[in-house]
Wavefront OBJ file of the C-alpha trace (Angstrom):
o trace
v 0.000 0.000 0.000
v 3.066 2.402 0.785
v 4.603 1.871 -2.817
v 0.945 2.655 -4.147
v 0.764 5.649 -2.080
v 4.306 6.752 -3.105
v 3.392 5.944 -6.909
v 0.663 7.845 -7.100
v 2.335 10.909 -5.698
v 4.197 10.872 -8.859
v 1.145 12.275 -10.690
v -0.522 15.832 -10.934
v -3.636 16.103 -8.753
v -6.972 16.196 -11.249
v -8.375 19.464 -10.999
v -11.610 20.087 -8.386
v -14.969 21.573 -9.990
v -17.177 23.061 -7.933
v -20.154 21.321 -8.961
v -20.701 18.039 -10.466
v -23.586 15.445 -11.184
v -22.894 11.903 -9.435
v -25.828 10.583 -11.869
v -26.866 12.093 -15.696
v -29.265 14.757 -15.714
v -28.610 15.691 -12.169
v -29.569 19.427 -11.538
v -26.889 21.261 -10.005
v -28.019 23.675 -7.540
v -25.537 27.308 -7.760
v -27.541 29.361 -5.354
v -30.092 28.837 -2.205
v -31.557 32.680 -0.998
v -33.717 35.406 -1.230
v -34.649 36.336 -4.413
v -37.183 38.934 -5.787
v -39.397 39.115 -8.713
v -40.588 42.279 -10.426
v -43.253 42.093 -12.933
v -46.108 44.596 -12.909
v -46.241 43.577 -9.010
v -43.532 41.394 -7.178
v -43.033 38.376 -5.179
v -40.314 38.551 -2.490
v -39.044 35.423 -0.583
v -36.531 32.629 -0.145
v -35.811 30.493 -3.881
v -32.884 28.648 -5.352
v -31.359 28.682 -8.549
v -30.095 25.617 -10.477
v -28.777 23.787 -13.329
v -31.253 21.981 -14.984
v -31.003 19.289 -18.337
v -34.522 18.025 -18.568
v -36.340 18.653 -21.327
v -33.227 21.040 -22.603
v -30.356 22.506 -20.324
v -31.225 25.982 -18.763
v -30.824 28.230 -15.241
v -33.868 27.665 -13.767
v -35.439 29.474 -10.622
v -38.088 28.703 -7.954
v -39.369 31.268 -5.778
v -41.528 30.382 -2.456
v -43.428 34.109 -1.178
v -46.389 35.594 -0.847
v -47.785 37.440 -4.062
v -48.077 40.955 -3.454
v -51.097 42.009 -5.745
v -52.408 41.126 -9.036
v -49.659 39.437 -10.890
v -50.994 39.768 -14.609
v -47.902 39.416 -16.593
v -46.024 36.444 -15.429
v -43.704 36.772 -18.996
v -41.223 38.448 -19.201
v -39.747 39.522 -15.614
v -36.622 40.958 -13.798
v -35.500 38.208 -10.847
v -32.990 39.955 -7.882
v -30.673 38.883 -5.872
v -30.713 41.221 -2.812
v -27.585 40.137 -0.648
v -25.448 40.465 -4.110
v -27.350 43.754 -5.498
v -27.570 41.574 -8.822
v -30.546 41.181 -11.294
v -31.373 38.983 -14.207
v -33.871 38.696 -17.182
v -36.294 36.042 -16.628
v -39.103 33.941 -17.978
v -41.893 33.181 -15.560
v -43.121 29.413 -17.011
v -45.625 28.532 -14.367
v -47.077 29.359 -10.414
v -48.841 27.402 -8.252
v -50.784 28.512 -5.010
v -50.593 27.379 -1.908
v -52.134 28.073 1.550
v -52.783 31.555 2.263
v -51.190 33.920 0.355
v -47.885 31.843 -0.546
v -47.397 30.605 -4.171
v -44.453 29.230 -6.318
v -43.445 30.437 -9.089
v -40.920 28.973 -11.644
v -39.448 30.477 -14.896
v -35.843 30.703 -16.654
v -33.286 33.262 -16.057
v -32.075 34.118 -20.109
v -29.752 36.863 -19.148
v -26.262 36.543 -17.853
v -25.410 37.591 -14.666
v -22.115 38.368 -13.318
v -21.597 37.781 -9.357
v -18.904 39.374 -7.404
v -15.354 41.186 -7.644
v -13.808 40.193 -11.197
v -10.817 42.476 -11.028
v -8.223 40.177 -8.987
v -8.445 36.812 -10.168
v -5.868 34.303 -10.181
v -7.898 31.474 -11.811
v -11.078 30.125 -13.319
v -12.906 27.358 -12.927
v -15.242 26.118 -15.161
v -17.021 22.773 -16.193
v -17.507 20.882 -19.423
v -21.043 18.588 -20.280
v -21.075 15.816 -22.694
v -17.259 15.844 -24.039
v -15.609 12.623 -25.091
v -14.328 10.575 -23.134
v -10.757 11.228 -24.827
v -7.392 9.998 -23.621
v -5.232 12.698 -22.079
v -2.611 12.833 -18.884
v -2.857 10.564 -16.311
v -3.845 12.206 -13.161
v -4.812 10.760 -9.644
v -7.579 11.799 -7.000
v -5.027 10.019 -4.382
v -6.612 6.653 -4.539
v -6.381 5.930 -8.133
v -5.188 7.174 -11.836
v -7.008 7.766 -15.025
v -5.969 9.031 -18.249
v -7.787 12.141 -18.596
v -5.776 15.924 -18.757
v -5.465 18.206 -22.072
v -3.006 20.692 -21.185
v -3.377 24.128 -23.446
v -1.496 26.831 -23.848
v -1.798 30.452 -25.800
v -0.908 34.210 -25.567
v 0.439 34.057 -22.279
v -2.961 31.515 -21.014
v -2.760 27.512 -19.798
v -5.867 25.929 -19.607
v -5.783 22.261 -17.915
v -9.315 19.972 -18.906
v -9.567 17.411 -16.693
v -12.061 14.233 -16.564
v -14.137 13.581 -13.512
v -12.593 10.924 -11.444
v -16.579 9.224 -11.802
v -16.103 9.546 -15.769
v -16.551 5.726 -16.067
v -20.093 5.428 -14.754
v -21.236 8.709 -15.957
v -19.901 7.920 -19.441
v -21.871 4.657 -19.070
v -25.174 6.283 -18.797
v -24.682 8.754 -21.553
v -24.363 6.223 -23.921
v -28.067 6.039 -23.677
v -28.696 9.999 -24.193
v -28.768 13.127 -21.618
v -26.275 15.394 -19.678
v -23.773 15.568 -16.991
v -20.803 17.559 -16.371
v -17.734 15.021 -18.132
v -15.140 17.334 -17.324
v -13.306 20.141 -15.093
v -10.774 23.299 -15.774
v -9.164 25.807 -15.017
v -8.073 28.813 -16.455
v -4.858 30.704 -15.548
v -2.213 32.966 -16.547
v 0.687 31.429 -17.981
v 3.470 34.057 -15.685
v 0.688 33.080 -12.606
v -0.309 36.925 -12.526
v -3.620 38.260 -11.989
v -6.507 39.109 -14.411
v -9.944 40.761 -15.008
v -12.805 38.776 -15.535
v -13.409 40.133 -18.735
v -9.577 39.519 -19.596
v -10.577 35.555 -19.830
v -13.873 36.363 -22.059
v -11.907 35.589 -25.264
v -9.881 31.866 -24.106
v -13.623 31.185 -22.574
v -15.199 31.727 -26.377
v -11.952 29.538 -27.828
v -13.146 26.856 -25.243
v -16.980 27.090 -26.468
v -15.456 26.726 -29.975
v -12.746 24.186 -29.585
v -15.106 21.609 -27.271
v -18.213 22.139 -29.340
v -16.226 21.418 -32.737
v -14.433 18.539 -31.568
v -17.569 17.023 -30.055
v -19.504 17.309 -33.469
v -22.486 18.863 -30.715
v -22.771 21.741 -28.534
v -20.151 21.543 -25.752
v -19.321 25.011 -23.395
v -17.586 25.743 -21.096
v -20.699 26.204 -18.175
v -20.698 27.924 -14.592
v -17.285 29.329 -14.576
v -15.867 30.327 -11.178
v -13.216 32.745 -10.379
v -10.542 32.528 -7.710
v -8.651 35.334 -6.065
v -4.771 35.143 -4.823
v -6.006 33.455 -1.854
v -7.770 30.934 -3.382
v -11.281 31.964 -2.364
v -14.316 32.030 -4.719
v -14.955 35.316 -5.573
v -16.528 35.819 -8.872
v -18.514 33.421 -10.722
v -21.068 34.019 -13.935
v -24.342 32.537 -15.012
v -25.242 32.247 -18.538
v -27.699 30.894 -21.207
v -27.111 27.089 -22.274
v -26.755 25.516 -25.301
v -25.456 22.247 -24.627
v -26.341 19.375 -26.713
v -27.958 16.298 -25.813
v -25.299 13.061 -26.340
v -26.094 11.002 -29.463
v -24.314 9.125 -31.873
v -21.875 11.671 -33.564
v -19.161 11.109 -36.240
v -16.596 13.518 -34.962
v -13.075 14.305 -37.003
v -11.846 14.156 -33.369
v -9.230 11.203 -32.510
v -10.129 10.129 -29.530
v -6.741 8.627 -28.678
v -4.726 10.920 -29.711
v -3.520 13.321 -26.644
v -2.039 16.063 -28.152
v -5.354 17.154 -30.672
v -6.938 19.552 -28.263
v -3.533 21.360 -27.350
v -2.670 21.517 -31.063
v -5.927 22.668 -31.867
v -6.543 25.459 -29.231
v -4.222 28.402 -30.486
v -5.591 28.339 -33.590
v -8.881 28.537 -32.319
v -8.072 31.510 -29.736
v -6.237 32.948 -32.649
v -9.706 33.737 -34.484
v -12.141 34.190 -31.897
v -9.952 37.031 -30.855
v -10.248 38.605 -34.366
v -13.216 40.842 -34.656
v -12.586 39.466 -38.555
v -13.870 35.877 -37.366
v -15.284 35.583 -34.379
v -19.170 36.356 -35.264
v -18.514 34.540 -38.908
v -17.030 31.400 -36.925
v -19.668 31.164 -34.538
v -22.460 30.857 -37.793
v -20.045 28.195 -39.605
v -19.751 26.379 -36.369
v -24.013 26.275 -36.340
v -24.703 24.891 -39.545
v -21.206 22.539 -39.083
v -23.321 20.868 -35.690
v -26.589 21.394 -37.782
v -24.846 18.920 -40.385
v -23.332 16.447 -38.066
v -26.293 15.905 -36.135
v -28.138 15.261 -39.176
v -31.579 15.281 -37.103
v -32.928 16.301 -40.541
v -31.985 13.947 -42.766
v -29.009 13.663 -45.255
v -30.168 16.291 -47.760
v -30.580 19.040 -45.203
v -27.329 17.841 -44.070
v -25.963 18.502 -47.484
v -27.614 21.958 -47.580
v -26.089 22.850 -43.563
v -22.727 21.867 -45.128
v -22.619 23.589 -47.774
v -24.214 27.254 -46.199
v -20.966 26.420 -43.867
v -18.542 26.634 -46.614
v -20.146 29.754 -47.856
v -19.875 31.755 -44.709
v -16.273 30.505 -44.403
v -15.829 31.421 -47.758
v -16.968 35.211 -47.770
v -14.573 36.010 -44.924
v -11.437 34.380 -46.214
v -12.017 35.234 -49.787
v -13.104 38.337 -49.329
v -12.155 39.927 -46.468
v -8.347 38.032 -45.568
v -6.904 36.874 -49.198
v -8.869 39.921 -50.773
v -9.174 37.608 -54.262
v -13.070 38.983 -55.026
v -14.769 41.836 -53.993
v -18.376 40.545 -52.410
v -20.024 41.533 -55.658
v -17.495 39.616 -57.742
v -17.598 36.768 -55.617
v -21.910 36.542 -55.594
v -21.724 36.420 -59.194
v -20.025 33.076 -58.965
v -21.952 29.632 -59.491
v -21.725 28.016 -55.890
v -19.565 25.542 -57.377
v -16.694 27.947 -58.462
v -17.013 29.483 -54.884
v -16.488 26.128 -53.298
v -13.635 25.478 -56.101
v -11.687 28.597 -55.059
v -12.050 27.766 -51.238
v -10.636 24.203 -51.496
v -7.720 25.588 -53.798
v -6.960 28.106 -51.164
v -6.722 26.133 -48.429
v -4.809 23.155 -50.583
v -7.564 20.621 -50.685
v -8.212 18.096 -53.358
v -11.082 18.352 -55.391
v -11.615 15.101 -56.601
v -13.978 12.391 -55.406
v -12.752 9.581 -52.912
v -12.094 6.391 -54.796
v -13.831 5.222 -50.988
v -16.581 6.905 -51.797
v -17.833 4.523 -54.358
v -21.627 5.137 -55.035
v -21.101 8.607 -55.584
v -18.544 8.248 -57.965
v -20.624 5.372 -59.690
v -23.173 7.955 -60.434
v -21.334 10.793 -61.808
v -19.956 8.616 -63.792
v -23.358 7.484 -65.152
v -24.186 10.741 -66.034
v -26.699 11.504 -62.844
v -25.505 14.517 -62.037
v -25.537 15.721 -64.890
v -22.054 17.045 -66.007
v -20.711 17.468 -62.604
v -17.715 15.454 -62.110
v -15.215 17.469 -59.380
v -15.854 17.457 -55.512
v -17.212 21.355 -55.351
v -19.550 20.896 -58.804
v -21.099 17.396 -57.314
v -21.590 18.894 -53.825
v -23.168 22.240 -55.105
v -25.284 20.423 -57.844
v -26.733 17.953 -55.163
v -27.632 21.154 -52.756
v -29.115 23.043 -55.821
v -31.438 20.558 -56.486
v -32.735 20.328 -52.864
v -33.105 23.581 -52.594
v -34.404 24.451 -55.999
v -37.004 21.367 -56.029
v -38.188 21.493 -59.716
v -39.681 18.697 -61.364
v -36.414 17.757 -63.059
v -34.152 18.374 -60.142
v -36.541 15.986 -58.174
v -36.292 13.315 -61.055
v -32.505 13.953 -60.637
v -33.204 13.439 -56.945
v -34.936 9.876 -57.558
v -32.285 8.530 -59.411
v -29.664 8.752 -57.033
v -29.092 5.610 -53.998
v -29.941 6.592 -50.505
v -25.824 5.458 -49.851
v -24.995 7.958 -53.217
v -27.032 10.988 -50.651
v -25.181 9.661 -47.512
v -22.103 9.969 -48.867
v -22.606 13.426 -50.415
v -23.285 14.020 -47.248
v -20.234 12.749 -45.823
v -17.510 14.823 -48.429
v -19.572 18.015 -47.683
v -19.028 17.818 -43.768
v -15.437 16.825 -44.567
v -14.744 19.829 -46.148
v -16.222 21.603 -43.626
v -13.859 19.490 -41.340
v -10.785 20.230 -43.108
v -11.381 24.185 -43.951
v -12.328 25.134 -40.107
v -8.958 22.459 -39.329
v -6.507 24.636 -41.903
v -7.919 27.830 -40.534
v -6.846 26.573 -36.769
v -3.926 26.051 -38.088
v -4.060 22.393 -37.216
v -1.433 20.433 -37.933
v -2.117 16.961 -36.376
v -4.436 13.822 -36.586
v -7.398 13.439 -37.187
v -10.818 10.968 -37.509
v -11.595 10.752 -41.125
v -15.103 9.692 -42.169
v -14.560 9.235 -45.706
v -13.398 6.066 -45.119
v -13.709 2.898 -42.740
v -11.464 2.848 -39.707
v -10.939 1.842 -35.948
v -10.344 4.025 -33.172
v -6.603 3.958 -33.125
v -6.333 4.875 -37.398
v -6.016 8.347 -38.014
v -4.804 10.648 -40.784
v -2.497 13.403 -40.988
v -4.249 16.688 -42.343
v -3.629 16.903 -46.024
v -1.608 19.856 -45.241
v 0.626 18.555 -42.842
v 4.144 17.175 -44.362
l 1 2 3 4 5 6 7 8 9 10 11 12 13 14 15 16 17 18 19 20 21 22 23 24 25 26 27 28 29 30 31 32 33 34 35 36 37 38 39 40 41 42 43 44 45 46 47 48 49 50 51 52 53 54 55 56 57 58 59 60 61 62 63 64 65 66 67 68 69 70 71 72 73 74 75 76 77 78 79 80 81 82 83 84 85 86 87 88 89 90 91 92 93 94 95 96 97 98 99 100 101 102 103 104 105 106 107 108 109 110 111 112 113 114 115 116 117 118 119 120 121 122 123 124 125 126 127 128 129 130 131 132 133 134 135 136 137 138 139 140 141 142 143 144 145 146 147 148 149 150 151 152 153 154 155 156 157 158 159 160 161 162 163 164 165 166 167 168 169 170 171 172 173 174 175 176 177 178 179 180 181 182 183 184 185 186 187 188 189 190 191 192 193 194 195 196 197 198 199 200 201 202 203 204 205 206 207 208 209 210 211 212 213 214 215 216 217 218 219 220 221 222 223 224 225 226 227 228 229 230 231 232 233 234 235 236 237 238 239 240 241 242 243 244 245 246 247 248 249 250 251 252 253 254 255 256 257 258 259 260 261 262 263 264 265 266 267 268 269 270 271 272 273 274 275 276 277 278 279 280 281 282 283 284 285 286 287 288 289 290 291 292 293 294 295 296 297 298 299 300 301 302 303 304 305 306 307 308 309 310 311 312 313 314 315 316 317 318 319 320 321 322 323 324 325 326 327 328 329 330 331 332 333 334 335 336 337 338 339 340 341 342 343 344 345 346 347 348 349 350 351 352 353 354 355 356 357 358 359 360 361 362 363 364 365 366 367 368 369 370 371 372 373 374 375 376 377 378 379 380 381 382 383 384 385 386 387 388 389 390 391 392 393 394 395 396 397 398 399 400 401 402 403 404 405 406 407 408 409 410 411 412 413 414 415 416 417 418 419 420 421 422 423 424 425 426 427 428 429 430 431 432 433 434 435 436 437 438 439 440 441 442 443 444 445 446 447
């Protein structure tokens, strides 16, 4: 036992969250206190606050008080927070009387809300639902060792990601669907000084960004907590959730590979601090999940792809290599757009020999003359979207596997063009072709 002891010693303690759910859709209760609601008339008493999945994640508040008045408009509302002189925007979604004058009322705060002295920090917490469960640094709780740290690093900022040391069974019950918090970081200054809260607003949008495109669904970074020199909480933020619910997702990420979240993370922090890309990213990155989740079917899947690659396309055409002005580069067919995107960024434009329906019909003529990657993607999304009588014939005649796999080289070039804009240079999952866990490819960049 005193070699185990001694052995474990030898690794980094896994980084503490300040909240976590033992079981999946656990709500996670951030605040327990007097609260006030204005609307019209008010409501004053004792509530709590929490972090709730089911039916979709949001901050949800319950207030226990008498009802002062007529309370008409139980809509749109302003919820306070007396000991912290704090507000927030709320929706009121239901009340219920009870004895006397006492009633509950329960509704959605959709504002954030900022608690406490951000100006002195020397780290920030925060915690991660529904990543994978990837293979990282080993790290130890003190009674036993799992292989779960990214370590990332940028413009003076380390970030450590840690797994929960519970990751097994909680990664066991997702496989069936719903939420929990996978993960825990931290957030500090690479020299160990301190920072504003609003110094760490950019590295918390890479996060957002890096976690939600390598989990193919919406992943951010959620309650983040700020410490001061003395290690005591004093700052912490609530905001609106998007998180996505866990389902089978083809991801580019390789699980096994250690290093793809630290290569991948500069980049990333690279654009979101450029006023250039950071709005412009953050639509790409909707239609990209929009694609992968494919809730819609291929073809719309085709369409999300593609309305990617054109938002990707405006900025970097446009705006960074200046090659069109935005008049020049609407008058293009879609497919000469798409053409000019894959050349600057150095991808092929041919077909997969893996994909072998597709190519089978453009070769019989199907697509009509269409026979590169951009002109068969762009030609398939034109006739969804443009559903004419011959474009649905068209439609017809292709194989369910010849739409699938459309589907597949359109979210691969979304893949690769947001991968050569982070300035990615490692491995990655590639879903043009079959493979196991442990086979990944190098970026076609990468030499």
């Amino acid at each position: 036992m005193r070699f185990l002891n001694d052995l474990l010693k030898n690794f980094p303690s896994y980084t503490k969250g300040h909240f976590e759910t033992t079981s999946i859709n656990d709500e996670v209760m951030v605040y327990s206190g007097p609260m006030e609601l204005i609307g019209g008339t008010s409501i004053s008493g004792s509530g709590t606050v929490a972090l709730a999945w089911e039916p979709y994640p949001r901050m949800q508040f319950k207030l226990d008080g008498p009802l002062k008045g007529e309370f008409s408009n139980l809509s749109a509302s302003e919820l306070q927070f007396p000991r912290h002189s704090r507000s927030g925007q709320v929706m009121v979604s239901s009340r219920s009387l009870g004895e006397g004058d006492n009633s509950r009322t329960t509704g959605v705060i959709y504002s954030d809300i900022e608690f406490g002295d951000g100006s002195q920090l020397s780290e920030v917490r925060f915690h991660v639902a529904n990543f994978h469960d990837s293979v990282g640094i080993a790290v130890t709780d003190g009674q036993s060792t799992w292989a779960g740290r990214h370590e990332l690093s940028h413009k003076g900022w380390t970030v450590t990601i840690d797994k929960v040391p519970h990751f097994k069974e909680l990664f066991a019950q997702l496989r069936t669907g719903g939420y929990g918090i996978t993960h825990v970081g931290v957030i500090r200054r690479s020299d160990g000084s301190a920072f504003r809260s609003q110094d760490v607003s950019d590295v918390l949008k890479a996060l957002d960004v890096t976690l939600t495109f390598s989990r193919g669904l919406w992943c951010p970074v959620v309650l983040p907590v700020g410490h001061d020199q003395n290690n005591e909480r004093c700052w912490y933020r609530w905001t609106s959730l998007h998180v996505g619910r866990v389902s089978p997702i083809i991801s580019w990420f390789p699980e096994v590979d250690r290093s793809s979240l630290t290569k991948l993370f500069p980049g990333v922090l690279d654009r979101v601090s450029s006023s250039r890309w950071r709005d412009p990213l953050g639509v790409a990155l909707h239609w990209y999940i929009e694609a992968v989740g494919a809730r819609s079917g291929a073809e719309a899947s085709i369409v999300y792809a593609q309305t990617a690659l054109e938002v990707i396309s405006s900025v970097l055409l446009v705006d960074e290599l200046n090659l069109h002005t935005d008049q020049k580069l609407d008058a293009l067919k879609a497919y000469d757009r798409l053409s000019q995107l894959m050349n600057s960024v150095g991808l092929p434009n041919n077909i997969p020999q893996s994909l072998r329906s597709l190519r089978a019909d453009v070769s019989a003529g199907k697509l009509d003359k269409h026979k590169t990657a951009s002109s068969t993607i762009s030609g398939i999304r034109n006739k969804i979207i443009h559903p004419t009588a011959s474009n649905r014939m068209a439609l017809a005649r292709l194989s369910s596997t010849t739409v699938i796999e459309a589907m597949s080289l359109s979210i691969w070039h979304v893949e690769m063009v947001l991968l050569w804009l982070f300035k990615y240079s490692g491995v990655y999952s590639n879903r043009l072709r079959e493979r196991s866990i442990m086979d990944n490819d190098n970026v076609p960049w990468r030499v």
